[in-house]
MIKOLKE-147267 format. One record per residue (C-alpha): z, y, x; residue in three letters; residue number from 1. Coordinates in steps of 0.1 Angstrom, whole numbers. Each point is the difference from the previous one (the first is absolute). Layout:
<pts>
{w:Z&v:Y&u:X&code:ALA&pos:NUM}
...
</pts>
This chain:
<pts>
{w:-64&v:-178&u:-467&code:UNK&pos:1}
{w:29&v:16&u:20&code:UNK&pos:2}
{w:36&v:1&u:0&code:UNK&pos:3}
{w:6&v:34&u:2&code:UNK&pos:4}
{w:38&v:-1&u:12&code:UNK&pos:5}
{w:-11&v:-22&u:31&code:UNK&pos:6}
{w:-31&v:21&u:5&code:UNK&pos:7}
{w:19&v:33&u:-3&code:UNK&pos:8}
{w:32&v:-12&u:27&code:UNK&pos:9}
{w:-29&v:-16&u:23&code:UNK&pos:10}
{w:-16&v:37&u:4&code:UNK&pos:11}
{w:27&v:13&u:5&code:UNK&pos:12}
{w:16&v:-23&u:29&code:UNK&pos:13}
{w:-37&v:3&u:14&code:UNK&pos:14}
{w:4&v:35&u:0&code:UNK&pos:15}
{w:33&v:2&u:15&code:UNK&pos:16}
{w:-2&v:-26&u:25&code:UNK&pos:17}
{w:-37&v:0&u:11&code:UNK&pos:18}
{w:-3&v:40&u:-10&code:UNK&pos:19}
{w:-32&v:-15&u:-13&code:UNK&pos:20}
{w:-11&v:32&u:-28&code:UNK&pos:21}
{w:1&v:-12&u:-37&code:UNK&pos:22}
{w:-31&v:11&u:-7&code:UNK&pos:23}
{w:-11&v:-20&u:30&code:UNK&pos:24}
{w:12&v:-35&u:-16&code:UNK&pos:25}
{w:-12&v:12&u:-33&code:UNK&pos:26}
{w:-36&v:3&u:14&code:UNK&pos:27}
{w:0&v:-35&u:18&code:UNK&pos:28}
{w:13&v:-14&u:-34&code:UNK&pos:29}
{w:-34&v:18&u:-18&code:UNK&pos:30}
{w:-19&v:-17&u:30&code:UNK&pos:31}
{w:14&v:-37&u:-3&code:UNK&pos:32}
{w:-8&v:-2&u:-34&code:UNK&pos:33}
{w:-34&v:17&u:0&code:UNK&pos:34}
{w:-7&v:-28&u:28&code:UNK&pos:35}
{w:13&v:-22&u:-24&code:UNK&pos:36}
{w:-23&v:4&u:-31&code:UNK&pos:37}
{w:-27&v:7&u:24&code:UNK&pos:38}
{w:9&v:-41&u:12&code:UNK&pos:39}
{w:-1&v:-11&u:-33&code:UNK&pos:40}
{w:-22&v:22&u:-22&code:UNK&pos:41}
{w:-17&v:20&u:21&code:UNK&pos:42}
{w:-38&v:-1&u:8&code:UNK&pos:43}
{w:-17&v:2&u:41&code:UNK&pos:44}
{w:-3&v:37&u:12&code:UNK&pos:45}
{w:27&v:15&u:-30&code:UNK&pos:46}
{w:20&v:25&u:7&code:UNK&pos:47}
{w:39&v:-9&u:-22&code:UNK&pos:48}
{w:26&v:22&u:0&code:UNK&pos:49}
{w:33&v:0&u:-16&code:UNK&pos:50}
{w:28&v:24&u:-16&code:UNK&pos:51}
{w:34&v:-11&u:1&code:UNK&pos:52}
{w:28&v:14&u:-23&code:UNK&pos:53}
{w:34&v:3&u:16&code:UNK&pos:54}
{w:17&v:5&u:-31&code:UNK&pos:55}
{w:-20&v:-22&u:-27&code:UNK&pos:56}
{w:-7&v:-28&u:26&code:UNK&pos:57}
{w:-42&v:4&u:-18&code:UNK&pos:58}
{w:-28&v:-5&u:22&code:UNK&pos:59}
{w:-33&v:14&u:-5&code:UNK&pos:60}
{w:-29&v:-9&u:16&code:UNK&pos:61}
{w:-34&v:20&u:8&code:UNK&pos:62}
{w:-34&v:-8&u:11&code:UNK&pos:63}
{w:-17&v:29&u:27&code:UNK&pos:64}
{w:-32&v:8&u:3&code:UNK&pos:65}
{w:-20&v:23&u:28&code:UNK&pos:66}
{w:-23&v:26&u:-11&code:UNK&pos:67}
{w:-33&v:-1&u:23&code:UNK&pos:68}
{w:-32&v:8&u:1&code:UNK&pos:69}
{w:-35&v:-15&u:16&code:UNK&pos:70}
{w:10&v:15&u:34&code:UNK&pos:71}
{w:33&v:-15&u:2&code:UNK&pos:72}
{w:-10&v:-35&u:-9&code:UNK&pos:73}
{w:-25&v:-25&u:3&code:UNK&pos:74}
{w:-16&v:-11&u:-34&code:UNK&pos:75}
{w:14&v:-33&u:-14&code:UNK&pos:76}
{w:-22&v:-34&u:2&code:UNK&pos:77}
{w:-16&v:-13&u:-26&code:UNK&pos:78}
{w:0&v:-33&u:-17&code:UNK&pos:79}
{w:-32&v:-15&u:19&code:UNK&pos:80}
{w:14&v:18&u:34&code:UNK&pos:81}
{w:36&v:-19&u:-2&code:UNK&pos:82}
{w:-20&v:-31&u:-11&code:UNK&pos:83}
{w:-21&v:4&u:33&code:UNK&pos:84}
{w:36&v:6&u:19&code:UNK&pos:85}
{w:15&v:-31&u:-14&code:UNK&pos:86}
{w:-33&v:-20&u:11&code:UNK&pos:87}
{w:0&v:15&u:33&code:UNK&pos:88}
{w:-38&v:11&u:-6&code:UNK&pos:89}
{w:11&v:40&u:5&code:UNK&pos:90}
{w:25&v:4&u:28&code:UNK&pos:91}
{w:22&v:37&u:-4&code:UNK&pos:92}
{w:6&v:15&u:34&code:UNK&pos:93}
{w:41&v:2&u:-14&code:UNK&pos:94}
{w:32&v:-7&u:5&code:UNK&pos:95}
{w:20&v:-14&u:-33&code:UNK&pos:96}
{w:14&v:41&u:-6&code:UNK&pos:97}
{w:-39&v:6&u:-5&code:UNK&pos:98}
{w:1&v:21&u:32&code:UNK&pos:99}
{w:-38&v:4&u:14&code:UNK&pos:100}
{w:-8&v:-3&u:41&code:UNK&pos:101}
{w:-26&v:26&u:-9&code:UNK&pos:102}
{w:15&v:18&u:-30&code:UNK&pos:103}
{w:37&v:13&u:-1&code:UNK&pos:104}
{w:2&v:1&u:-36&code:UNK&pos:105}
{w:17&v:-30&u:-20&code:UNK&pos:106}
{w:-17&v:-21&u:-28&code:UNK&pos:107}
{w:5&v:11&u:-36&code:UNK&pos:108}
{w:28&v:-21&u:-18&code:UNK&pos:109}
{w:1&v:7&u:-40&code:UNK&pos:110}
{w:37&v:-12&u:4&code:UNK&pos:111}
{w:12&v:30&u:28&code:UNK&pos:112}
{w:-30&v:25&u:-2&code:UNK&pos:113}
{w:-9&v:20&u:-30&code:UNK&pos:114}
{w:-33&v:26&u:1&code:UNK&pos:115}
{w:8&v:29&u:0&code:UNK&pos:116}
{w:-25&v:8&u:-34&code:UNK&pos:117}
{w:21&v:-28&u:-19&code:UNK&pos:118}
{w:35&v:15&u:15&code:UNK&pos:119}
{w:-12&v:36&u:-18&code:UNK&pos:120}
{w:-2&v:-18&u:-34&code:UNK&pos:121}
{w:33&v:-11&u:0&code:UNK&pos:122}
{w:18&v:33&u:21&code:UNK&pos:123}
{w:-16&v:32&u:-3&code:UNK&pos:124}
{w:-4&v:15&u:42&code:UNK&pos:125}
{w:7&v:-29&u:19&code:UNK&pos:126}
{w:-10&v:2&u:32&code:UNK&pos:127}
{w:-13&v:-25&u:27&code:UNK&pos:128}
{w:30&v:-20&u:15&code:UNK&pos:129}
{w:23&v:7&u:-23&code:UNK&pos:130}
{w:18&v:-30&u:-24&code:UNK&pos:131}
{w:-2&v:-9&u:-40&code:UNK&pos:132}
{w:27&v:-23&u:-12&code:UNK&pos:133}
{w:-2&v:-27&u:-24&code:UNK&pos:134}
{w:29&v:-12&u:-13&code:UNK&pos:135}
{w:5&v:-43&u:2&code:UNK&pos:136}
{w:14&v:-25&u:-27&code:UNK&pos:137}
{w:38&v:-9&u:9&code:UNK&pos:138}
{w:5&v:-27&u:14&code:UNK&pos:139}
{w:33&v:-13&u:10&code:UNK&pos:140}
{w:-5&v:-39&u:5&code:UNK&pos:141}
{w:-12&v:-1&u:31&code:UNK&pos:142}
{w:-2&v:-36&u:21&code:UNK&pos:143}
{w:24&v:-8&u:33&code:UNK&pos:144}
{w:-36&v:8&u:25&code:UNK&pos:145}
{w:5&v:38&u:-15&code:UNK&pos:146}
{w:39&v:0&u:-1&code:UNK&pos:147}
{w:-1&v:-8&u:39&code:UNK&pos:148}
{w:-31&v:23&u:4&code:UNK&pos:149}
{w:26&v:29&u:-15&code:UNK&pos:150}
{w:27&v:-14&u:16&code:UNK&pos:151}
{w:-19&v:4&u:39&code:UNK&pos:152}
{w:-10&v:31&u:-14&code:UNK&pos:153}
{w:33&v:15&u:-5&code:UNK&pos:154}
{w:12&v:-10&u:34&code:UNK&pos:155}
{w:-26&v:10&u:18&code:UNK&pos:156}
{w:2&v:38&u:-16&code:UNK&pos:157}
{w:36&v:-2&u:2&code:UNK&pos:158}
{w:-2&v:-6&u:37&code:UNK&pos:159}
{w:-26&v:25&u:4&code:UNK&pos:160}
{w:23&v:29&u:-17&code:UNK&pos:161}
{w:29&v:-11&u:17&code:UNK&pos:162}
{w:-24&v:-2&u:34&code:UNK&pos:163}
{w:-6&v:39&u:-11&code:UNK&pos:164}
{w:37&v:8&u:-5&code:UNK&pos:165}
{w:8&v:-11&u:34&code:UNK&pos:166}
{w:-31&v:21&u:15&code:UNK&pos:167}
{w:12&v:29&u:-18&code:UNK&pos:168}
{w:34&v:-2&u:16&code:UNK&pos:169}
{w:-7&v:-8&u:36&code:UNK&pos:170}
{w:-31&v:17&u:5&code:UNK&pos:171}
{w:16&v:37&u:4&code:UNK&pos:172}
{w:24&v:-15&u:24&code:UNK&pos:173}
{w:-23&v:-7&u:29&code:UNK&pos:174}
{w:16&v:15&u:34&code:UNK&pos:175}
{w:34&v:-7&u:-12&code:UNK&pos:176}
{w:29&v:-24&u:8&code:UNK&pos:177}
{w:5&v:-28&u:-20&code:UNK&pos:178}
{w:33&v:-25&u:-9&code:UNK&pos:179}
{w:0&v:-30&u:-3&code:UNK&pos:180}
{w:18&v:-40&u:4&code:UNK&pos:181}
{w:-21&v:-21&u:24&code:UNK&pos:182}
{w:-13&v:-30&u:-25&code:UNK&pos:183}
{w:-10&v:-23&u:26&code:UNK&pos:184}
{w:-20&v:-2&u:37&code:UNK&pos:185}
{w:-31&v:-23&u:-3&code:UNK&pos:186}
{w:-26&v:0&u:31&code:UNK&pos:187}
{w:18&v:31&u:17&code:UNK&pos:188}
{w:-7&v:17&u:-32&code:UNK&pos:189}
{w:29&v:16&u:-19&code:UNK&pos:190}
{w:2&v:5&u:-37&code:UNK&pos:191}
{w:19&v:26&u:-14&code:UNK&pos:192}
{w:16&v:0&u:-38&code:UNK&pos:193}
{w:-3&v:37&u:-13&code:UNK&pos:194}
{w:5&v:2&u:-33&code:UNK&pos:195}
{w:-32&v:-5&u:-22&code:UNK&pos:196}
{w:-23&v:-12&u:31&code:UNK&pos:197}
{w:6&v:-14&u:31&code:UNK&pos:198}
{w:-6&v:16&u:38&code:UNK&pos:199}
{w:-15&v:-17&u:29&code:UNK&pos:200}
{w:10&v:4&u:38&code:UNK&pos:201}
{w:-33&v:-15&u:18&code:UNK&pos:202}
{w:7&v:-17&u:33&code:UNK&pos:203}
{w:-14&v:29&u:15&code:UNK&pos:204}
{w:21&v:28&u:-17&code:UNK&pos:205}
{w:34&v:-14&u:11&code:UNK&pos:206}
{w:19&v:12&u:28&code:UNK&pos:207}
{w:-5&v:-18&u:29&code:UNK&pos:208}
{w:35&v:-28&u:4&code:UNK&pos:209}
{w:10&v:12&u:-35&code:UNK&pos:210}
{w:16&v:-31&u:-22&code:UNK&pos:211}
{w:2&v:-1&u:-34&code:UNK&pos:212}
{w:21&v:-23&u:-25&code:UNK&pos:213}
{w:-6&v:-6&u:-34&code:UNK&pos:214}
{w:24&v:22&u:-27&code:UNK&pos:215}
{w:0&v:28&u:33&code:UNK&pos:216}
{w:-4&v:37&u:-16&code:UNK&pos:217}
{w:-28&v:18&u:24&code:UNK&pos:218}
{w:-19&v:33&u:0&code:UNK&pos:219}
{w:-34&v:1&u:4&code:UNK&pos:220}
{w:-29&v:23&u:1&code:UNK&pos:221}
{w:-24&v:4&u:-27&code:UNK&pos:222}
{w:-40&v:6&u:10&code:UNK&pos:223}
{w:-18&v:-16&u:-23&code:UNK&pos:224}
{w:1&v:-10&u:-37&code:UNK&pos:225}
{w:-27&v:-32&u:-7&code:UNK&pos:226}
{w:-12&v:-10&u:-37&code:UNK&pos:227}
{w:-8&v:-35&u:2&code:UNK&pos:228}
{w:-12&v:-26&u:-18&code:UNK&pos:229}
{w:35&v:-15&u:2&code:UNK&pos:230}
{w:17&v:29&u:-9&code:UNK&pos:231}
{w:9&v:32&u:20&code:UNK&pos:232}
{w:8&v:-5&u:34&code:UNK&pos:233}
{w:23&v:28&u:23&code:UNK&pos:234}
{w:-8&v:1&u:35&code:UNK&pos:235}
{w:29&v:6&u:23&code:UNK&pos:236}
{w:8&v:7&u:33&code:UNK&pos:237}
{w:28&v:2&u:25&code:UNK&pos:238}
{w:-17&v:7&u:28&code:UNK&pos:239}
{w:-17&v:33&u:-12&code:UNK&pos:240}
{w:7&v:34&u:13&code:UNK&pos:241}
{w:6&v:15&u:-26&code:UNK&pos:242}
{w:29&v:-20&u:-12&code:UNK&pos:243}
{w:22&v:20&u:26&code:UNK&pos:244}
{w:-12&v:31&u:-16&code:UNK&pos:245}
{w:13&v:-12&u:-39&code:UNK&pos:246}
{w:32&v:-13&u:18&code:UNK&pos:247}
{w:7&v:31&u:13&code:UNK&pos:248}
{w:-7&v:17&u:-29&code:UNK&pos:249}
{w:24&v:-22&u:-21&code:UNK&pos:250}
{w:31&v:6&u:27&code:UNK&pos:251}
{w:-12&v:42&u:8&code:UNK&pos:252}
{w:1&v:25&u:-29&code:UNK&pos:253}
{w:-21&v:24&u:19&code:UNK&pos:254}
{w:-33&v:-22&u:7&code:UNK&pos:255}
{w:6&v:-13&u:-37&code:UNK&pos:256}
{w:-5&v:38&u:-8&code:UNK&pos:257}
{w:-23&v:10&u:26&code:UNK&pos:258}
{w:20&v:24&u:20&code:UNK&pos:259}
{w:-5&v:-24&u:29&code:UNK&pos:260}
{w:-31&v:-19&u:8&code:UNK&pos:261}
{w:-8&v:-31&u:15&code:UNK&pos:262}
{w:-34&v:13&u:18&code:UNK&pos:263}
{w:-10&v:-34&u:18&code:UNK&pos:264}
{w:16&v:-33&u:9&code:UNK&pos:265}
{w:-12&v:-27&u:21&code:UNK&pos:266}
{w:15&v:-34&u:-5&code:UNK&pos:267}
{w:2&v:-31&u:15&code:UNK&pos:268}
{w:17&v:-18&u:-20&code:UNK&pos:269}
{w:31&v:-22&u:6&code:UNK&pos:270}
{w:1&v:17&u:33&code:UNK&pos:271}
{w:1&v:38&u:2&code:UNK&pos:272}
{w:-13&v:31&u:-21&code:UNK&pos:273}
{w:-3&v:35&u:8&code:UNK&pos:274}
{w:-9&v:27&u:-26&code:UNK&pos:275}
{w:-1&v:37&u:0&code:UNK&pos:276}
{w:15&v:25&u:-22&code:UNK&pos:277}
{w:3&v:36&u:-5&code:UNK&pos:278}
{w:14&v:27&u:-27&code:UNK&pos:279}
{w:-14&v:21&u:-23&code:UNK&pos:280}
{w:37&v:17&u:4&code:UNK&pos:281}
{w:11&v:19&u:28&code:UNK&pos:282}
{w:36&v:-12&u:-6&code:UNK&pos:283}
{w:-3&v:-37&u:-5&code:UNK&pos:284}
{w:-3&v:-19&u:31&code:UNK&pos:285}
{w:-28&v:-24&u:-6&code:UNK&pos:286}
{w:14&v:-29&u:25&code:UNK&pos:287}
{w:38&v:5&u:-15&code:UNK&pos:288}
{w:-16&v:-3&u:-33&code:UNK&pos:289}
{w:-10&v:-37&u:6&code:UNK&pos:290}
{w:28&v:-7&u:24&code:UNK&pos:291}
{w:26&v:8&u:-21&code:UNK&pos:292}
{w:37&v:3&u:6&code:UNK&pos:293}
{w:9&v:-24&u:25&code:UNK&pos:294}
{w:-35&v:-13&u:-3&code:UNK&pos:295}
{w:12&v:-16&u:-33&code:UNK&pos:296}
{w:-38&v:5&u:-15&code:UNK&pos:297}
{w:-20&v:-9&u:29&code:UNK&pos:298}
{w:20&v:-32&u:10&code:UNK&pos:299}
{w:-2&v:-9&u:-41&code:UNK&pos:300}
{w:-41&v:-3&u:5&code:UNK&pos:301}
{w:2&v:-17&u:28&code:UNK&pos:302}
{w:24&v:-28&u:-15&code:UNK&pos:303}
{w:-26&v:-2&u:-29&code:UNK&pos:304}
{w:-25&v:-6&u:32&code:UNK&pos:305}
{w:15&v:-27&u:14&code:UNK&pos:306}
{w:15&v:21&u:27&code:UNK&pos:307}
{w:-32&v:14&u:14&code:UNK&pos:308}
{w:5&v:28&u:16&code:UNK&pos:309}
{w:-9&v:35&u:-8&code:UNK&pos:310}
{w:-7&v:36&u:25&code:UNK&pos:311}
{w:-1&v:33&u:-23&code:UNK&pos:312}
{w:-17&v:27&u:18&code:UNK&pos:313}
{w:-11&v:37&u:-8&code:UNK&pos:314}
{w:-35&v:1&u:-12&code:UNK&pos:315}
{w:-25&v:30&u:16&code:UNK&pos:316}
{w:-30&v:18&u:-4&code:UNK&pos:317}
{w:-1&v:4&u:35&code:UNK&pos:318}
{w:-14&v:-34&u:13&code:UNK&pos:319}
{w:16&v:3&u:32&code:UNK&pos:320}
{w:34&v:7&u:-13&code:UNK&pos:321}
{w:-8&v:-30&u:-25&code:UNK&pos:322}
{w:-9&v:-26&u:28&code:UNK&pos:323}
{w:30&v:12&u:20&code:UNK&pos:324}
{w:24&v:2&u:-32&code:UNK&pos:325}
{w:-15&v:-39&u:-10&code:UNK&pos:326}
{w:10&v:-14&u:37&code:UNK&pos:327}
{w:36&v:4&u:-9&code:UNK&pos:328}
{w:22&v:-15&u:13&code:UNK&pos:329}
{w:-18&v:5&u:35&code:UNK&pos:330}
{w:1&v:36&u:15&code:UNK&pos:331}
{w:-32&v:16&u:3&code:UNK&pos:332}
{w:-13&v:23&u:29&code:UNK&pos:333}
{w:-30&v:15&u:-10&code:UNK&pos:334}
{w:-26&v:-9&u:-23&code:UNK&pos:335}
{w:-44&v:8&u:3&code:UNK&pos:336}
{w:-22&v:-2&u:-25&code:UNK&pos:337}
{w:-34&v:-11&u:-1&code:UNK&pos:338}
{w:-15&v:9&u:-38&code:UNK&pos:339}
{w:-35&v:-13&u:15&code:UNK&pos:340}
{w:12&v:-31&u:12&code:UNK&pos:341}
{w:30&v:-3&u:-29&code:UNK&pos:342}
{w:24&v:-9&u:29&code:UNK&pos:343}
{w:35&v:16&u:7&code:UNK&pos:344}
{w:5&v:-9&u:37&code:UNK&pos:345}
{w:38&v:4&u:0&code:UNK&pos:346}
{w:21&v:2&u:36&code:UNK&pos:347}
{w:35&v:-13&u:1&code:UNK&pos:348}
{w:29&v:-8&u:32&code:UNK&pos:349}
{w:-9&v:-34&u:13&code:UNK&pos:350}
{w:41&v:-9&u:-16&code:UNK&pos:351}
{w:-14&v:9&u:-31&code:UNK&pos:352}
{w:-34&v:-21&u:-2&code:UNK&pos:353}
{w:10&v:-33&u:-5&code:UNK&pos:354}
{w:22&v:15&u:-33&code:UNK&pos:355}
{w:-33&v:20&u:-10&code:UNK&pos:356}
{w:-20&v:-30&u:-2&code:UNK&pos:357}
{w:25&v:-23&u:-17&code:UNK&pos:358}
{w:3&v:-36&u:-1&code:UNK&pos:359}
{w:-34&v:-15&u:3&code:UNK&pos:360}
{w:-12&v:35&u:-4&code:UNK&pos:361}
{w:14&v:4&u:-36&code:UNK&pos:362}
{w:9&v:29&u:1&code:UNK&pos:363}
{w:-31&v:21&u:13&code:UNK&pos:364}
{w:-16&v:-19&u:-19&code:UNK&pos:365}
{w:18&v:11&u:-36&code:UNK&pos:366}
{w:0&v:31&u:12&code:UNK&pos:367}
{w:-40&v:-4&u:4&code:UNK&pos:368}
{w:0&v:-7&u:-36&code:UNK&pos:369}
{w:23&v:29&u:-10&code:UNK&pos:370}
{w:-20&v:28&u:13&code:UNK&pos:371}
{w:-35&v:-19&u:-2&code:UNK&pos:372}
{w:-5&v:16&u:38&code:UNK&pos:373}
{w:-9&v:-28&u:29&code:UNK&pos:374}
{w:29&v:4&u:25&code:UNK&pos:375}
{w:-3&v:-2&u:38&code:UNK&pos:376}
{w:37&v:0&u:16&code:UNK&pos:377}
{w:-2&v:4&u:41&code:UNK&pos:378}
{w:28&v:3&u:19&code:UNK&pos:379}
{w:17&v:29&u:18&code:UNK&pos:380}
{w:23&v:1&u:32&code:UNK&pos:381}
{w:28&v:21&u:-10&code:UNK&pos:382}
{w:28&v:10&u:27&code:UNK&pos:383}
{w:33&v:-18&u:-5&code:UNK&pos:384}
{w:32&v:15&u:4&code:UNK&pos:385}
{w:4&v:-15&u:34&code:UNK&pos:386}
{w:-28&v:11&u:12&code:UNK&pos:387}
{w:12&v:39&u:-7&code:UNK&pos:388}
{w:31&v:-10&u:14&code:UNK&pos:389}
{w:-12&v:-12&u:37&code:UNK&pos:390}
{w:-22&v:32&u:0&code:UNK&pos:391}
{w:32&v:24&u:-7&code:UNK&pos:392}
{w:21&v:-22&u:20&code:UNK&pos:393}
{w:-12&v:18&u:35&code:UNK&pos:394}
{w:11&v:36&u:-17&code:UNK&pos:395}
{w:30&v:-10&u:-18&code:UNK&pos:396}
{w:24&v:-21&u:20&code:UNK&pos:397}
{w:24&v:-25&u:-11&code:UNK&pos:398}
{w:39&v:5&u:-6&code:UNK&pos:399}
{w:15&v:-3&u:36&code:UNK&pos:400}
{w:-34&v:-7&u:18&code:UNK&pos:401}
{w:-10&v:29&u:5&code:UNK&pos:402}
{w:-30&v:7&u:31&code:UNK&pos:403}
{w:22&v:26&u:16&code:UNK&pos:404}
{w:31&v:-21&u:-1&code:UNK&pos:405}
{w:24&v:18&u:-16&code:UNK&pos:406}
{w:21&v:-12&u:-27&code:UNK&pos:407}
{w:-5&v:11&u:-35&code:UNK&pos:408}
{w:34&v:16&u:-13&code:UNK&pos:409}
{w:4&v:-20&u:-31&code:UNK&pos:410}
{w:-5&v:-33&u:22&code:UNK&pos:411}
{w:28&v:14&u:27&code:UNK&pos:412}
{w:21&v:12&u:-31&code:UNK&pos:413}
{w:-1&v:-40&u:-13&code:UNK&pos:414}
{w:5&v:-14&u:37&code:UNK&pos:415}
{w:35&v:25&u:3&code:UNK&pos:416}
{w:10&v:-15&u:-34&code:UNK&pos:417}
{w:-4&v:-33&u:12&code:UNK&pos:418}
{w:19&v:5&u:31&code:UNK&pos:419}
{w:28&v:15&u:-16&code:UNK&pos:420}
{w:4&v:-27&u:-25&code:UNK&pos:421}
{w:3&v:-24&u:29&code:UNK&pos:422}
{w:24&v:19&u:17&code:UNK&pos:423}
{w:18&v:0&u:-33&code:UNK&pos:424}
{w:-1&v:-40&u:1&code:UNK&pos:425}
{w:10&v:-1&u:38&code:UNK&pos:426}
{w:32&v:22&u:-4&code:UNK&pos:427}
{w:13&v:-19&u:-34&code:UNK&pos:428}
{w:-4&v:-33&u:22&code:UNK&pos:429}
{w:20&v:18&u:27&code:UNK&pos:430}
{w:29&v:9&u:-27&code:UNK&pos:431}
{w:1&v:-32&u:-13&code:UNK&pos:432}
{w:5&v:-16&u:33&code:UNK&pos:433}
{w:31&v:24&u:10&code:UNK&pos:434}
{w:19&v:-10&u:-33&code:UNK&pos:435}
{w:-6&v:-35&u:8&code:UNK&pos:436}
{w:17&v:2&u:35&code:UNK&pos:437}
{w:29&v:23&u:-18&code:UNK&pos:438}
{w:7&v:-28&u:-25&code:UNK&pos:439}
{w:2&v:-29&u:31&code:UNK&pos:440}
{w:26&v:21&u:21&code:UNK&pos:441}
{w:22&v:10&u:-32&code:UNK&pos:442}
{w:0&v:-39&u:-9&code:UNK&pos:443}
{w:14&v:-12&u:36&code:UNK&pos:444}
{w:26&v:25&u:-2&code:UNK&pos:445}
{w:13&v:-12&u:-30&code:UNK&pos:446}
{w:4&v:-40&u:15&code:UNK&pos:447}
{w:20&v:16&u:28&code:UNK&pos:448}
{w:22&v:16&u:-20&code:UNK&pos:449}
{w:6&v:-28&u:-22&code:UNK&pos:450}
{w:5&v:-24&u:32&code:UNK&pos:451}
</pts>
């Protein structure tokens, strides 16, 4: 019935290439053709099953039977009772499974049930629920109705193991980072080829702006793993806060290990992140950690983002430090807590509001999300530097303007060099116009003499 050779290379590349489990093919070959004599030579309500020989190619086939007992199971109809059904005269409150409205147990079928008085005659100690076998005449001629009726059968488990395989590989890897070549863009939804099942970027899980092109290798966050009807389905996200966390695990050995942690991050993505660190060691910086040297790690994740920028602060148990710490860059005066209100009013120099707030407020506002506390920023009027200077400038007068009117001594020291190096300039102006009036006397003696 089978060609061994093809059978043997087909489970084999199944295995290899789908990592479909032998015995998993095996069992949806014992299906198809159990469904198969079932088609053919089977009777309504039997249960077939089949035992396939990977060695010999035989094929045996069984017939199983249910042990039950008056409590289990309706009693069957009789003659005169399916008579009535068949003339409509007696109308069963049933489905076609025999399932009652009114009574949960099924209708007797001599071809699935056996009672469980019978059952004892033929194995000694059965018990209720439990199966006797039968074994079936071989059959092997089967028409093209049960050929395709095996055939859909052995897809459909096929699909259904391989649907498993896939499960069992992706489902322990939710919360992680995946890779993958952008397939194509349909709607504003991108799908992404990963191997054995393919990711999808919703509309709403990209980064804001973001392009992408087909053949484009992308990384993408991992939240949710989907069995569907059309196979397994991995949910992705680029937008998701926790994607800067596995990025900045992949490029920083000490969050990978856990020396340093990534406490909280707020994101708006495409825009500007801030997330807060700190270390379980005293002598790793948790900030350099994610920096880098020359920033090389921190300015890797934020290429991966698109550019989006990214503030690292210290994390705190101390919420006021926290709020002031996830203000950065603005500098921070003084910071109140209300724990009854959950507000940190926070005080800052008027030059410095404007940069607390951020663009549109983004910046209070990420840091709202960082430390979970409401923030109130007000406002303070700090003195400037001129300002300290005009009240000092009564006590301290200026080089060479001084109330009493004297003349400080370094200014009268510069004003002496001064004079002298004018002097200097006069005299040499002087000496130079002497040797000129030398030089005009010597020449007219000289034409005399030669007249």
């Amino acid at each position: 019935m089978f060609d061994l050779k093809v059978l043997q290379a087909t489970l084999e590349q199944l295995e290899v290439e789908k990592r479909i489990p032998r015995e998993a093919i095996i069992d949806a070959i014992e299906q198809a053709m159990a469904a198969a004599y079932k088609k053919d030579y089977g009777k309504r309500g039997q249960i077939v099953r089949a035992k396939f020989n990977v060695e010999t190619g035989d094929v045996e086939f069984y017939q199983v039977k249910v042990v039950v007992d008056e409590t289990t199971v309706k009693p069957a109809l009789t003659e005169a009772e399916l008579e009535a059904v068949k003339e409509g005269t007696l109308v069963l409150d049933e489905n076609e499974n025999g399932d009652s409205v009114a009574d949960e147990r099924v209708r007797f079928n001599d071809e699935h049930h056996m009672y469980i008085d019978d059952a004892r005659r033929i194995k000694t100690g059965v018990q209720v629920d439990e199966e006797i076998i039968f074994p079936l005449e071989v059959k092997d001629d089967f028409g093209r109705i049960a050929a395709q009726t095996a055939k859909q059968v052995i897809i459909q488990r096929i699909r259904e193991a391989e649907k498993d395989s896939v499960m069992a590989d992706y489902a322990g890897h939710e919360g992680e980072i995946a890779s993958g070549v952008v397939q194509k863009v349909a709607r504003g939804t991108v799908f992404v080829e990963l191997g054995r099942a393919t990711g999808v970027i919703a509309a709403t899980e990209k980064i804001p702006g973001e392009f992408y092109k087909t053949g484009q290798r992308i990384k993408a966050f991992l939240y949710k793993v989907e069995d569907t009807p059309r196979g397994v389905v991995l949910h992705l996200s680029r937008s998701h806060p926790r994607l800067i966390k596995e990025l900045f695990a992949i490029e920083s050995p000490e969050i990978a290990s856990g020396t340093v942690e990534i406490k909280s991050i707020a994101r708006e993505a495409g825009a500007r992140s801030k997330i807060a660190v700190i270390s379980n060691d005293s002598n790793i910086d948790p900030i350099g950690a994610c920096v880098g040297q020359r920033g090389i790690r921190v300015t890797t994740v934020m290429a991966e983002l698109g550019g989006e920028k990214i503030d690292i602060v210290p994390w705190s148990e101390d919420a006021g430090e926290f709020v002031s710490n996830a203000l950065s860059p603005a500098k921070v005066l003084g910071v109140d807590i209300d724990e009854d209100a959950h507000i940190a009013h926070v005080d800052v120099a008027d030059d410095q509001l404007s940069l607390a707030i951020g663009k549109e407020g983004q910046n209070v506002r990420l840091a709202a999300k960082l430390t979970g506390w409401k923030i109130d920023i007000a406002g303070v009027e700090v003195p400037t530097l001129d300002t300290a200077d005009a009240e000092t400038s009564e006590t301290v007068p200026k080089k060479g303007n001084k109330k009493d009117g004297s003349i400080d001594s370094t200014d009268s020291l510069q004003e002496t060099e001064n004079a002298q190096e004018e002097s200097a300039d006069e005299n040499t102006e002087d000496s130079e116009g002497a040797d000129g009036l030398k030089d005009a006397v010597a020449k007219a003696q000289d034409e005399d003499n030669a007249e």
